[in-house]
DSSP file (Angstrom, degrees, kcal/mol; ACC not computed):
  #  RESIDUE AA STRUCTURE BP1 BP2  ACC     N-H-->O    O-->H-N    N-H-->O    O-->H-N    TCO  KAPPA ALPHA  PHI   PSI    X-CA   Y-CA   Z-CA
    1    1 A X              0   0    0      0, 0.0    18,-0.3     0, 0.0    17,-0.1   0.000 360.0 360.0 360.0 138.1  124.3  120.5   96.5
    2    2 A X  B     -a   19   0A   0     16,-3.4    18,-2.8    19,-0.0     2,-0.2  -0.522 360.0-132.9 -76.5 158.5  120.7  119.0   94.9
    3    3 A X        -     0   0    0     16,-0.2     2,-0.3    -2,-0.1    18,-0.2  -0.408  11.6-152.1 -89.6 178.0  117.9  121.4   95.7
    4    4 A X        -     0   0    0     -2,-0.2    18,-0.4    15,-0.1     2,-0.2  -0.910  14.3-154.7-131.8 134.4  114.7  119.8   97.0
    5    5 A X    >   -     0   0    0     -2,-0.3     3,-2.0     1,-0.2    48,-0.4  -0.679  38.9 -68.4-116.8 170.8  111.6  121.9   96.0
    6    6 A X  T 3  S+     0   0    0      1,-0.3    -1,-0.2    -2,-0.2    48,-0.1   0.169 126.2  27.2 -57.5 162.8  108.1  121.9   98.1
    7    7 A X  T 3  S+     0   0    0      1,-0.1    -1,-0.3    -3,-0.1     2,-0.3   0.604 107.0 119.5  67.8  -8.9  106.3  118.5   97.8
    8    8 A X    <   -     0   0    0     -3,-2.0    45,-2.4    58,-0.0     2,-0.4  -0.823  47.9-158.5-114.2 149.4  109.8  116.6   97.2
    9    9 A X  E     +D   52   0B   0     -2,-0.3    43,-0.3    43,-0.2     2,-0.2  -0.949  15.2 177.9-114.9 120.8  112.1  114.0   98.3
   10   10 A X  E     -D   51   0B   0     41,-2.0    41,-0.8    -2,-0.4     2,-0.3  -0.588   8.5-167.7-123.8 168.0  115.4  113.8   97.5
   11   11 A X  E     -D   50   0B   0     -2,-0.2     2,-0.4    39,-0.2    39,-0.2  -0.929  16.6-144.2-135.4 162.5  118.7  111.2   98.6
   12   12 A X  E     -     0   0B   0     37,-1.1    36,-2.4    -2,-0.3     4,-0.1  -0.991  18.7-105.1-149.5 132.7  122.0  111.7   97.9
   13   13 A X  E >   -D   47   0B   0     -2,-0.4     3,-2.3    34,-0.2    34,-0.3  -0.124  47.7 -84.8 -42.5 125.3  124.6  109.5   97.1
   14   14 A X  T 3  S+     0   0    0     32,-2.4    34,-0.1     1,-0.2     3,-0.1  -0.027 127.2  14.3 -12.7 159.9  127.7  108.2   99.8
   15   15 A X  T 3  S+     0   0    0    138,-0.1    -1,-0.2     1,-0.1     2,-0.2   0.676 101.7 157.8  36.5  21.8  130.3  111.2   99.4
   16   16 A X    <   -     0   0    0     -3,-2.3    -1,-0.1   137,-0.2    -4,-0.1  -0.506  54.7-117.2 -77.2 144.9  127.5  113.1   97.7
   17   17 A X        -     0   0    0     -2,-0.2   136,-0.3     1,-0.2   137,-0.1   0.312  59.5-106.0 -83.1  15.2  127.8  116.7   97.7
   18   18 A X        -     0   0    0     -5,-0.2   -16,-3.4   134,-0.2     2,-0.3  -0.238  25.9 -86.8 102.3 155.3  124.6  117.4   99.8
   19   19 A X  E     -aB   2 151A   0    132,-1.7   132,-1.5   -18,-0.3     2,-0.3  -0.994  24.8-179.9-125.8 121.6  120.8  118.8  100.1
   20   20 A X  E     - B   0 150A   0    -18,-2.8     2,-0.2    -2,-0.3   130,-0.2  -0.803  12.3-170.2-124.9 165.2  118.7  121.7  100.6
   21   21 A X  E     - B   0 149A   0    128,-1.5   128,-3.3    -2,-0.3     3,-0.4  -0.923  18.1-141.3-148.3 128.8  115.6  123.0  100.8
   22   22 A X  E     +     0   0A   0    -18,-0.4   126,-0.1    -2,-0.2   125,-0.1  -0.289  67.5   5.9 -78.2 155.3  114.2  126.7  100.9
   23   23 A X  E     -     0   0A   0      1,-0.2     2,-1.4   123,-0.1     4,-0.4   0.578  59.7-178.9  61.0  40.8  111.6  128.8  102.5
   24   24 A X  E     + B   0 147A   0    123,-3.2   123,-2.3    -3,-0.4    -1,-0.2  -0.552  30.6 137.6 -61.9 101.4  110.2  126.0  105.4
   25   25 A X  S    S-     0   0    0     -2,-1.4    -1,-0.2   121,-0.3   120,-0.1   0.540  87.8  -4.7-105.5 -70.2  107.3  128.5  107.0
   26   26 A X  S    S+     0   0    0    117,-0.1    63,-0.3    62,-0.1    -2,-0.1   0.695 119.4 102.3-103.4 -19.3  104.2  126.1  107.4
   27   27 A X  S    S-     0   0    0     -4,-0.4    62,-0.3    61,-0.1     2,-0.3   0.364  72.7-124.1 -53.5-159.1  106.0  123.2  105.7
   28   28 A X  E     -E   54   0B   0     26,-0.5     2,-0.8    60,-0.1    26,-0.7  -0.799  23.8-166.4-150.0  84.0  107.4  120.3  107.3
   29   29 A X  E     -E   53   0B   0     -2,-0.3    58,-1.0    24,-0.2     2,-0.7  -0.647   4.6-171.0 -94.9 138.6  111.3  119.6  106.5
   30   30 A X  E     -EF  52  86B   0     22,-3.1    22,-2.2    -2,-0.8     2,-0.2  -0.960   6.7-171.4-117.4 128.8  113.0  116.1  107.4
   31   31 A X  E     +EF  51  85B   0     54,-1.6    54,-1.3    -2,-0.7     2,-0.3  -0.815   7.2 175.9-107.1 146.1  116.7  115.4  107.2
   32   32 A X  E     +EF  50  84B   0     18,-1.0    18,-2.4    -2,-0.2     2,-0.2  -0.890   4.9 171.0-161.4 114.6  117.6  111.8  107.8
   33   33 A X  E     +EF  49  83B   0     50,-1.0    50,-1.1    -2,-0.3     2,-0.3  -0.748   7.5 165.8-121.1 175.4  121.6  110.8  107.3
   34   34 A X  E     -     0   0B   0     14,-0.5    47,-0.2    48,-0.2     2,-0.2  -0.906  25.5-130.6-178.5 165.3  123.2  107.3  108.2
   35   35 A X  E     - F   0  80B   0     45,-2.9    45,-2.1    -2,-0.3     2,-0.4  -0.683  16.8-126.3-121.7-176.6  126.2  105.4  107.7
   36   36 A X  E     - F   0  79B   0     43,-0.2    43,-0.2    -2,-0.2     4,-0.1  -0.989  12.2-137.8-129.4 141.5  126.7  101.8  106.6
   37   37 A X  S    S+     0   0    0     41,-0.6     2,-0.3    -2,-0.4    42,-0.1   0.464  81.4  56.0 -91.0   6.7  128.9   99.4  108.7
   38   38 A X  S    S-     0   0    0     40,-0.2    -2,-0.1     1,-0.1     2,-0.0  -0.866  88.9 -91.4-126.9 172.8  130.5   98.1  105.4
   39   39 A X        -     0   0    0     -2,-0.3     2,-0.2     1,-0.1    -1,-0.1  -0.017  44.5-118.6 -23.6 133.2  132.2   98.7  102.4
   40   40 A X        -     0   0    0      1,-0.1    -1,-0.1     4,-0.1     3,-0.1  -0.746  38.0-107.0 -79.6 148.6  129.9   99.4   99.1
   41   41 A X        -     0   0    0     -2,-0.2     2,-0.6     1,-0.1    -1,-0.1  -0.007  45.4 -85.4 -44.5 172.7  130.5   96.6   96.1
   42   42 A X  S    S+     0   0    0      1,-0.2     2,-0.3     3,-0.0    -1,-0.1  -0.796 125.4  14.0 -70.8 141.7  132.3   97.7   93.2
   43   43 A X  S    S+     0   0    0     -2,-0.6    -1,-0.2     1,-0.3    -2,-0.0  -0.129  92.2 139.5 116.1 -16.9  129.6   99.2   91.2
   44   44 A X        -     0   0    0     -2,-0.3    -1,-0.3     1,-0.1     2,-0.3  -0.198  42.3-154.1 -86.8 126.8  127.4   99.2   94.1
   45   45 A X        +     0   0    0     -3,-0.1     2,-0.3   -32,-0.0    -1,-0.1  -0.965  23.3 177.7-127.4 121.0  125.1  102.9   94.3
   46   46 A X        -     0   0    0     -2,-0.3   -32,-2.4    -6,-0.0     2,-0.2  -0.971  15.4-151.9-129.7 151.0  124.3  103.4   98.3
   47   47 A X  E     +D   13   0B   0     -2,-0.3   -34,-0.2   -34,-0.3   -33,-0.1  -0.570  25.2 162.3 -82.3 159.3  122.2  106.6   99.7
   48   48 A X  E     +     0   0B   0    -36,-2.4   -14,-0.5    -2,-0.2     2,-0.1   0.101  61.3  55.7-162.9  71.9  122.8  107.8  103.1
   49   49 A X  E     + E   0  33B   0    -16,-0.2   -37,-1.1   -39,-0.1     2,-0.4  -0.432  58.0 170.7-166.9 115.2  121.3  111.5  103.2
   50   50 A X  E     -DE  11  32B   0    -18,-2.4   -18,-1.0   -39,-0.2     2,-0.3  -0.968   9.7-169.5-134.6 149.8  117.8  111.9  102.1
   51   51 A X  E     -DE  10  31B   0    -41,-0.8   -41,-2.0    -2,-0.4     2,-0.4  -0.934   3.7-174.7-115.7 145.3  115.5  115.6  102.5
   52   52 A X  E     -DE   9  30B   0    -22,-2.2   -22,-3.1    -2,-0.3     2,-0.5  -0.974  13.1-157.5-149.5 141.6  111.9  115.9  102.0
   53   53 A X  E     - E   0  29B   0    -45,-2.4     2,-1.1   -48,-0.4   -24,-0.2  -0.873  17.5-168.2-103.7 146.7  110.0  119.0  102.1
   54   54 A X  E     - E   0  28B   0    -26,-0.7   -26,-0.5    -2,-0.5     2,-0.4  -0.869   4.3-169.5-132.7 124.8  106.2  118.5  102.9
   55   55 A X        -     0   0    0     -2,-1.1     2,-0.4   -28,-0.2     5,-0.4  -0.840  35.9 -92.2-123.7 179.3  103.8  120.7  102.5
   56   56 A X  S    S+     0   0    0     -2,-0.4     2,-0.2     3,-0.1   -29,-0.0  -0.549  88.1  82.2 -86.9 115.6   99.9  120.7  103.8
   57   57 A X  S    S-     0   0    0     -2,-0.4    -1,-0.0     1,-0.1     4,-0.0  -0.913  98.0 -62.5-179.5-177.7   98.3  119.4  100.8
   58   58 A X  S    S+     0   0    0     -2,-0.2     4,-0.4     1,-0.1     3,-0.2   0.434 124.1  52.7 -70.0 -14.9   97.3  116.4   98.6
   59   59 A X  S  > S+     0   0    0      1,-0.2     4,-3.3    -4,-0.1     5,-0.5   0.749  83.0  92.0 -97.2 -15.2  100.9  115.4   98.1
   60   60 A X  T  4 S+     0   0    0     -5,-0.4     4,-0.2     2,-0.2    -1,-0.2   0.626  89.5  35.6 -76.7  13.8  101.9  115.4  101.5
   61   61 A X  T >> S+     0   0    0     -3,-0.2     4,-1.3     2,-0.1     3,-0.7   0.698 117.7  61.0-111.6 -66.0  101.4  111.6  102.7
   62   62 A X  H 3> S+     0   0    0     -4,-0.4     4,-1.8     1,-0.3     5,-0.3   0.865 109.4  39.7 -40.5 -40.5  102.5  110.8   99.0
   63   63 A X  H 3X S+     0   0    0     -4,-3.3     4,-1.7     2,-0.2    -1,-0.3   0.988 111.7  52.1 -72.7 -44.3  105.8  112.4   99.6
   64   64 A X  H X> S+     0   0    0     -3,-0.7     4,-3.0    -5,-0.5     3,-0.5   0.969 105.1  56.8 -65.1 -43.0  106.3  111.3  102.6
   65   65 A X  H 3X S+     0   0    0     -4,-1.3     4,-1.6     1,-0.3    -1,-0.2   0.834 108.5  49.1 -26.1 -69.0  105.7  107.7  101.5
   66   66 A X  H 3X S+     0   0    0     -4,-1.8     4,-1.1     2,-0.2    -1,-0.3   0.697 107.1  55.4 -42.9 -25.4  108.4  108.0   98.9
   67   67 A X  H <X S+     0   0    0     -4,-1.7     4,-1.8    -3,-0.5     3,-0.4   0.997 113.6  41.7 -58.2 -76.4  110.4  109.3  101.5
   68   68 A X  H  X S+     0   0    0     -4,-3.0     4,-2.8     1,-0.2    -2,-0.2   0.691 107.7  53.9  -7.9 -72.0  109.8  106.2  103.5
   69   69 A X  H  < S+     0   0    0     -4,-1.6    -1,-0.2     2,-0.2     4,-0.2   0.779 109.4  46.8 -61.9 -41.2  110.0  103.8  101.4
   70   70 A X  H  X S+     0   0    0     -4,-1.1     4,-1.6    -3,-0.4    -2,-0.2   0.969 112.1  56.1 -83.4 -40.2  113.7  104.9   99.9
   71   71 A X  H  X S+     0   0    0     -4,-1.8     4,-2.0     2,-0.2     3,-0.7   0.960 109.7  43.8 -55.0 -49.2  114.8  105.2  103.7
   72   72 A X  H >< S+     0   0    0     -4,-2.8     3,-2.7     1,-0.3     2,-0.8   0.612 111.5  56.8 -46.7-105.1  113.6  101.2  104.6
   73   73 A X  H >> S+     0   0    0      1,-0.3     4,-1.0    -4,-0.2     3,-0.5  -0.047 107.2  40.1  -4.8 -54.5  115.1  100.3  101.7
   74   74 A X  H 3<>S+     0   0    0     -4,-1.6     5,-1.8    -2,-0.8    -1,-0.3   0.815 115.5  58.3 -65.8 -39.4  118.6  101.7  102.5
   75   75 A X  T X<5S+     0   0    0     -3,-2.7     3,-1.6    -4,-2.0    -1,-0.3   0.765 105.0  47.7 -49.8 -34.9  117.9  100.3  106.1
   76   76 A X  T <45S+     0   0    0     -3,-0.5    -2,-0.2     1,-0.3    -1,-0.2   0.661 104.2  62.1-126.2 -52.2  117.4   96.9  104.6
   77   77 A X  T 3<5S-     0   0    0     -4,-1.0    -1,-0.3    -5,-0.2    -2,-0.2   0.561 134.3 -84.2 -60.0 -20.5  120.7   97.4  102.7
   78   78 A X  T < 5S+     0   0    0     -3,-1.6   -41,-0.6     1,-0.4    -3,-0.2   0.435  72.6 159.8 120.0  12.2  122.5   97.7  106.0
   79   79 A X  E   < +F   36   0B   0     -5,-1.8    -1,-0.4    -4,-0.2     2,-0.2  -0.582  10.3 136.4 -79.5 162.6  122.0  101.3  107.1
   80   80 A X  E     +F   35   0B   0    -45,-2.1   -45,-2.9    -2,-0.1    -1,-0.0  -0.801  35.5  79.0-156.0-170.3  122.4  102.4  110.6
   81   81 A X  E    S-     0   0B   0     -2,-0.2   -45,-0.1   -47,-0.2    -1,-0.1   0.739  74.3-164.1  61.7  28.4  123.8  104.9  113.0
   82   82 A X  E     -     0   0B   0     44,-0.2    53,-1.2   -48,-0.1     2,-0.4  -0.248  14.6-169.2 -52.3 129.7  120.5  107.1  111.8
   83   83 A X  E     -Fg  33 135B   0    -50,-1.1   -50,-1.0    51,-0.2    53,-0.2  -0.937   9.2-172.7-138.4  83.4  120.4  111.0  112.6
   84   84 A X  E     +Fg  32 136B   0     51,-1.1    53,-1.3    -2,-0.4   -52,-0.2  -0.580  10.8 178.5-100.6 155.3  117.2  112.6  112.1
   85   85 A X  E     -Fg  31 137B   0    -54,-1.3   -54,-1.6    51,-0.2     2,-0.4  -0.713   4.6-171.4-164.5 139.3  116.0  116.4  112.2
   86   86 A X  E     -Fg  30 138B   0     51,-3.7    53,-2.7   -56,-0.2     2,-0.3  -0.851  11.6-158.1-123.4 132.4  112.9  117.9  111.5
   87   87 A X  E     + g   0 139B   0    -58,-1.0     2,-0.2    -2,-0.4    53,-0.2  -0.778  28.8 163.6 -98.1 159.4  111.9  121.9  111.2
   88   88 A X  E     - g   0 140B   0     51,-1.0    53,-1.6    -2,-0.3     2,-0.3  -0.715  38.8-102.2-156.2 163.3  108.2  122.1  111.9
   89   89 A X  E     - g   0 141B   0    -62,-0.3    53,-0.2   -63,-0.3     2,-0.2  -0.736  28.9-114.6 -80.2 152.7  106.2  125.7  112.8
   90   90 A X     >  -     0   0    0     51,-1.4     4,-0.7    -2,-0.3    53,-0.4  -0.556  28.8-156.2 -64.4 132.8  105.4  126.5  116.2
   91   91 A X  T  4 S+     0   0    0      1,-0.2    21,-0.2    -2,-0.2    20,-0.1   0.404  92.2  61.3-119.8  44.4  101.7  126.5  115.8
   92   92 A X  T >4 S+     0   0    0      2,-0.1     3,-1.0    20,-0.0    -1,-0.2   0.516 103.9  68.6-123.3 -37.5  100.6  128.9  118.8
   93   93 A X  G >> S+     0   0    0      1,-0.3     3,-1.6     2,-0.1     4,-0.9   0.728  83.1  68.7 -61.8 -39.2  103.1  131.3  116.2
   94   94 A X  G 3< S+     0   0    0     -4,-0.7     9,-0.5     1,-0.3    -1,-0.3   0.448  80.6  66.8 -84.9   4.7  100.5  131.3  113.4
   95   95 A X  G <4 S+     0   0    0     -3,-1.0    -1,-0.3     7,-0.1    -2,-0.1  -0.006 102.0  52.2 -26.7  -8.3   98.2  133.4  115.2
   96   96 A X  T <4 S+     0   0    0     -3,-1.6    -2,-0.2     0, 0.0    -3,-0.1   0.593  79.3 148.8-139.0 -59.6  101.3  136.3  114.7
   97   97 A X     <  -     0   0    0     -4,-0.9     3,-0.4     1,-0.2     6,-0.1   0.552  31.3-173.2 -13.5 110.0  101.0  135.3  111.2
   98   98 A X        +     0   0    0      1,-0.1    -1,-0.2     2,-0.1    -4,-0.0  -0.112  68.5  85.5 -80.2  20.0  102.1  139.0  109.0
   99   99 A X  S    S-     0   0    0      2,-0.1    -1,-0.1     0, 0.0     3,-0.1   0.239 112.1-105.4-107.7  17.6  101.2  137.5  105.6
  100  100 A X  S    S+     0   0    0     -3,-0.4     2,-0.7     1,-0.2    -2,-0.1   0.283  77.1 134.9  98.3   2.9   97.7  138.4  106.0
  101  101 A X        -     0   0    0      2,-0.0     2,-0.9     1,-0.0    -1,-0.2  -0.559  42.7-150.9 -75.4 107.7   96.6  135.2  106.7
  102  102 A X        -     0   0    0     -2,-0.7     2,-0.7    -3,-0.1    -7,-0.1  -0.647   4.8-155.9 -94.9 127.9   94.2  134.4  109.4
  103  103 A X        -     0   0    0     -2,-0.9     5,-0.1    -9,-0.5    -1,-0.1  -0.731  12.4-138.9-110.3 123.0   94.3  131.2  110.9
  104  104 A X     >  -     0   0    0     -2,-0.7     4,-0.8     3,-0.1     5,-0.1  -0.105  32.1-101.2 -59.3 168.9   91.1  129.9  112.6
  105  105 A X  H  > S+     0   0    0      2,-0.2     4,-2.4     1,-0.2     3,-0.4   0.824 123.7  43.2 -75.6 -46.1   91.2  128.0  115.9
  106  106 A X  H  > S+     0   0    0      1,-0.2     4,-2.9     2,-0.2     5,-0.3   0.973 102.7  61.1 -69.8 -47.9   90.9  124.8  114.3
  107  107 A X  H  > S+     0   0    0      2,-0.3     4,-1.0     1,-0.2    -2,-0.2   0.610 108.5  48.9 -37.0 -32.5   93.1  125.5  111.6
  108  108 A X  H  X S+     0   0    0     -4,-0.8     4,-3.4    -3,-0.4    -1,-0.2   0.864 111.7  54.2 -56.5 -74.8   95.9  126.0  114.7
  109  109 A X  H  X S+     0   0    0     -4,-2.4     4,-1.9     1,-0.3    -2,-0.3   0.884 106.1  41.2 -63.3 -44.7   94.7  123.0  115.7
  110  110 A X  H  X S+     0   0    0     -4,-2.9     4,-1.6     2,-0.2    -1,-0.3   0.887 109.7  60.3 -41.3 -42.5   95.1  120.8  112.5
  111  111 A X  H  X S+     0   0    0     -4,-1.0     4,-1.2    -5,-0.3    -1,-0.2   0.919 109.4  48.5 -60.3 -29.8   99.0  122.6  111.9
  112  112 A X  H  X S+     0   0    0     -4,-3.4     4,-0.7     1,-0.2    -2,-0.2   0.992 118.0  41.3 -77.6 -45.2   99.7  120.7  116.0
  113  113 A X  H  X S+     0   0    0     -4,-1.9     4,-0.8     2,-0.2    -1,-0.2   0.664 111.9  51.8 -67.7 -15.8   98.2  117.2  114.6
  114  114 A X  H >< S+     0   0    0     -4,-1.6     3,-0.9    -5,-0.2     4,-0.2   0.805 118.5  39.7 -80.0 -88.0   99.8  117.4  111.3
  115  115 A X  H 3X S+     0   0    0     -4,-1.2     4,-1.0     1,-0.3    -2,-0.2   0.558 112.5  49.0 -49.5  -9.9  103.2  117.9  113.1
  116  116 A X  H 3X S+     0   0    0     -4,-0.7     4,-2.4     3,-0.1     5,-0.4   0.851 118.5  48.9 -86.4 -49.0  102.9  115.5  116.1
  117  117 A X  H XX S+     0   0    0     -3,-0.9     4,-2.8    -4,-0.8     3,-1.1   0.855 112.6  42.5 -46.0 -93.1  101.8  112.8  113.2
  118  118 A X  H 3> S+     0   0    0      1,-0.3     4,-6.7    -4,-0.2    -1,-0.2   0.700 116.3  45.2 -41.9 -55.9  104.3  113.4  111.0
  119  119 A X  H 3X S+     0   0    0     -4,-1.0     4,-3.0     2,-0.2     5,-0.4   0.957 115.9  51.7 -48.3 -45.3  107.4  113.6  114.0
  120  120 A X  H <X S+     0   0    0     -4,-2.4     4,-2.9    -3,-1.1    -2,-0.2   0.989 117.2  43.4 -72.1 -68.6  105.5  110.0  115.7
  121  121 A X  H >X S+     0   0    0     -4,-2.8     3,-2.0    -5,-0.4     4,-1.0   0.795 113.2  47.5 -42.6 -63.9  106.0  108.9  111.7
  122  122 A X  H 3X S+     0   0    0     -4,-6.7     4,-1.5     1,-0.3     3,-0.5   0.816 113.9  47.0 -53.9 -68.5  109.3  110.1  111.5
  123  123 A X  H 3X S+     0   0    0     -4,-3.0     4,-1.0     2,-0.2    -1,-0.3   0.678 110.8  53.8 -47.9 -25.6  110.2  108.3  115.0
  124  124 A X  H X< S+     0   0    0     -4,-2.9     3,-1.0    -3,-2.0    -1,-0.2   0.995 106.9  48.0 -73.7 -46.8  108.7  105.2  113.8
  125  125 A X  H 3< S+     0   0    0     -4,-1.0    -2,-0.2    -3,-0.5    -3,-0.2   0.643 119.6  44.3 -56.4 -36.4  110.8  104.9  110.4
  126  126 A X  H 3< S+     0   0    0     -4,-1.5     2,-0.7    -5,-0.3    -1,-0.2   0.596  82.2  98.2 -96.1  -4.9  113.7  105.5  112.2
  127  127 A X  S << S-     0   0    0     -3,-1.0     6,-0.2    -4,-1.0     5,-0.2  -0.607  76.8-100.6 -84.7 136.6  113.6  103.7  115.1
  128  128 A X        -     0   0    0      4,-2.0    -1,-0.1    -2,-0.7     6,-0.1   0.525  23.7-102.0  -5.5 175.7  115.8  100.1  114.8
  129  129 A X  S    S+     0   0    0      1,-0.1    -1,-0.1     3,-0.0    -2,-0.1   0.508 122.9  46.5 -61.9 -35.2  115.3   96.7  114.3
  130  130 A X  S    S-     0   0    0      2,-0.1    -2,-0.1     3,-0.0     3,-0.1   0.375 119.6 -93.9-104.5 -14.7  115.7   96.4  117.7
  131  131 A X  S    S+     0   0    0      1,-0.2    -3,-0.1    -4,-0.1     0, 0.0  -0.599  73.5 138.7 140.3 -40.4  113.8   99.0  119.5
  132  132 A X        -     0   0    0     -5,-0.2    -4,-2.0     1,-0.0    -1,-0.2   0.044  51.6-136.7 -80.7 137.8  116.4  101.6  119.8
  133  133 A X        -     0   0    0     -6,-0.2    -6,-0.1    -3,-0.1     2,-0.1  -0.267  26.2-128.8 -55.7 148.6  115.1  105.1  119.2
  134  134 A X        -     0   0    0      1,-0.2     2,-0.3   -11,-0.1   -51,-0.2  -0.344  42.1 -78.4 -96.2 172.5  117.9  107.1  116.6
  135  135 A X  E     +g   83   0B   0    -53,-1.2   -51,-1.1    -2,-0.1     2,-0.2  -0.546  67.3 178.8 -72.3 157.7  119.3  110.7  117.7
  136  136 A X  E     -g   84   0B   0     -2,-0.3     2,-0.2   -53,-0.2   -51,-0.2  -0.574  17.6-177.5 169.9  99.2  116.4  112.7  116.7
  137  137 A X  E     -g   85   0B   0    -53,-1.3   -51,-3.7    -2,-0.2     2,-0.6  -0.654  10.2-163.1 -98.1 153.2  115.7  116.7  117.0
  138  138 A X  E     -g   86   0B   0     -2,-0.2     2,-0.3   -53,-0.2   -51,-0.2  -0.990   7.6-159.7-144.0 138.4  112.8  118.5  116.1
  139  139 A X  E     -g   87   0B   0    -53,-2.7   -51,-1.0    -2,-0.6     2,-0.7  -0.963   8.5-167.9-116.7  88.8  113.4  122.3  115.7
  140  140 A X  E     +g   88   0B   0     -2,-0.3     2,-0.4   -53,-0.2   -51,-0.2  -0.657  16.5 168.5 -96.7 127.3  110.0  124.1  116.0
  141  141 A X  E     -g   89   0B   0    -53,-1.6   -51,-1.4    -2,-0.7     2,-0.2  -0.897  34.0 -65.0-141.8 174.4  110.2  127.9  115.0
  142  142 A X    >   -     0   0    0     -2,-0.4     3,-3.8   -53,-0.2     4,-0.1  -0.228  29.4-132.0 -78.6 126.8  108.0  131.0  114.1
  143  143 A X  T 3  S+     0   0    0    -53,-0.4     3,-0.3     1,-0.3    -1,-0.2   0.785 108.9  55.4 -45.9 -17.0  105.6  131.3  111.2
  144  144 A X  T 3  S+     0   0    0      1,-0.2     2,-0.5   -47,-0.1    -1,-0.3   0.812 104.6  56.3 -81.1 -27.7  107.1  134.7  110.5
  145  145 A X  S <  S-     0   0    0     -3,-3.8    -1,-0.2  -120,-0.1     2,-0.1  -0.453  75.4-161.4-110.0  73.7  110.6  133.4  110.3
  146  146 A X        -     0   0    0     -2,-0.5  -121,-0.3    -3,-0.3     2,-0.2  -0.170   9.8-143.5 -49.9 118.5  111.1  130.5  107.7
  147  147 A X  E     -B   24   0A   0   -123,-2.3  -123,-3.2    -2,-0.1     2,-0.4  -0.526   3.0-151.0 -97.0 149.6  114.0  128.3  107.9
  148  148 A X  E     - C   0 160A   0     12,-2.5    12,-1.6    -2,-0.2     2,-0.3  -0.744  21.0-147.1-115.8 175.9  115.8  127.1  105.2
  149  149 A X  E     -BC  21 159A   0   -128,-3.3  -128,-1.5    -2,-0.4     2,-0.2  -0.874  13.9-172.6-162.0 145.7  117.5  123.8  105.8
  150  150 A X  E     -BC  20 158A   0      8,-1.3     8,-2.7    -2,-0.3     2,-0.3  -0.775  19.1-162.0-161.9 130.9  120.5  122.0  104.7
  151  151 A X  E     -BC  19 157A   0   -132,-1.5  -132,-1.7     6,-0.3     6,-0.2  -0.986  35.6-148.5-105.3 114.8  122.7  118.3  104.8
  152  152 A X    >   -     0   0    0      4,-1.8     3,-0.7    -2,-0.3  -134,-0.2  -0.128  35.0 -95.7 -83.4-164.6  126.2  119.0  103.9
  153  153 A X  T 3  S+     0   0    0   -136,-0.3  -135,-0.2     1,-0.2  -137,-0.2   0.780 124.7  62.7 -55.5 -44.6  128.4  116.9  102.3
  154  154 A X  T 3  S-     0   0    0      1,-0.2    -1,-0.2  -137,-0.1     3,-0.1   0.461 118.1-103.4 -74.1  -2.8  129.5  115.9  106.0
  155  155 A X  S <  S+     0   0    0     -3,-0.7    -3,-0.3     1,-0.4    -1,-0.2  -0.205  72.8 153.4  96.3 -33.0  126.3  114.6  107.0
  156  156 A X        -     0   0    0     -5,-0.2    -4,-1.8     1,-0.1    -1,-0.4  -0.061  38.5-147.3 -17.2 141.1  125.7  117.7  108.9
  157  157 A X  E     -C  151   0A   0     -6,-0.2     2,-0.5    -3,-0.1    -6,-0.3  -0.979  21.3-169.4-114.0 103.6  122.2  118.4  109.2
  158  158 A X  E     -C  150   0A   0     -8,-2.7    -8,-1.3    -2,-0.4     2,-0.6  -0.920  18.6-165.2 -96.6 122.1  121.7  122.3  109.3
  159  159 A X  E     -C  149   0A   0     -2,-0.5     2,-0.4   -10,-0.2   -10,-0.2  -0.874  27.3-169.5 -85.5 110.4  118.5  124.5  110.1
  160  160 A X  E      C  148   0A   0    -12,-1.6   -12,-2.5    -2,-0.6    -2,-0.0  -0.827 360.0 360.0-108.0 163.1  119.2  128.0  108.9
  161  161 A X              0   0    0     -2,-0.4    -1,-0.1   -14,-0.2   -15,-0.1   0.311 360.0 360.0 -49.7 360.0  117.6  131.6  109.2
């Protein structure tokens, strides 16, 4: 499996052995797998599993952009059958925060608009040609417990502890 480290977007090849990413606590991971209803050329290099980790920053509309941009693309190529899942923090959780951090009432409030923005991006880039919305979870969990998260080889999408 390729790693994907904070601030990066990664894709993996058909039959590609997989993607991870570590230590999602305030980040933002997306998993996004698909199939293709045809055959590749001979020679022919197709994606269908891409991760991006985003964290709250100056890179994070630049990452996601790249992100973006390599998913149309594979759409464009003929991908379909799209599968999305997204870890986000709960962000009533970071109030509990135990890494000494305090987060102000607006600060709470930015983490809920970063993460309804991003899922409403994520649901736009993945819905069809055609209207229809793709399977799509979003997994919200506590800033004290950081998820790691995982697309196997099998397209499986995993959120782990």
């Amino acid at each position: 499996m390729k790693e994907v480290m904070m601030d990066q977007t990664r894709a993996d090849v058909e039959g590609g052995p997989g993607l991870f990413t570590l230590s999602l606590a305030v980040c933002i991971g997306i998993a996004i797998v698909g199939d293709y209803n045809t055959r590749a050329r001979e020679g022919e290099t197709r994606y269908d599993k891409w991760l991006a980790h985003l964290a709250d920053g100056p890179m994070m509309e630049i990452t996601f952009n790249m992100f973006k941009s390599r998913v149309e693309s594979a759409k464009r190529h003929g991908l379909r059958n799209l599968k999305v899942k997204m870890s986000v923090v709960h962000p009533e959780s970071l109030r509990e925060d135990e890494s000494g951090f305090v987060w102000s009432k607006q600060d709470i409030r930015q983490n809920k608009d970063t993460n309804d923005l991003y899922i409403t991006k994520v649901r736009e880039l993945t819905t069809t040609s055609s209207g229809n919305a793709t399977l799509m979870r979003t997994e919200r969990h506590h800033v004290n417990d950081a998820k790691d998260m995982e697309i196997l080889a099998s397209k499986e999408i995993r959120i782990l502890d």
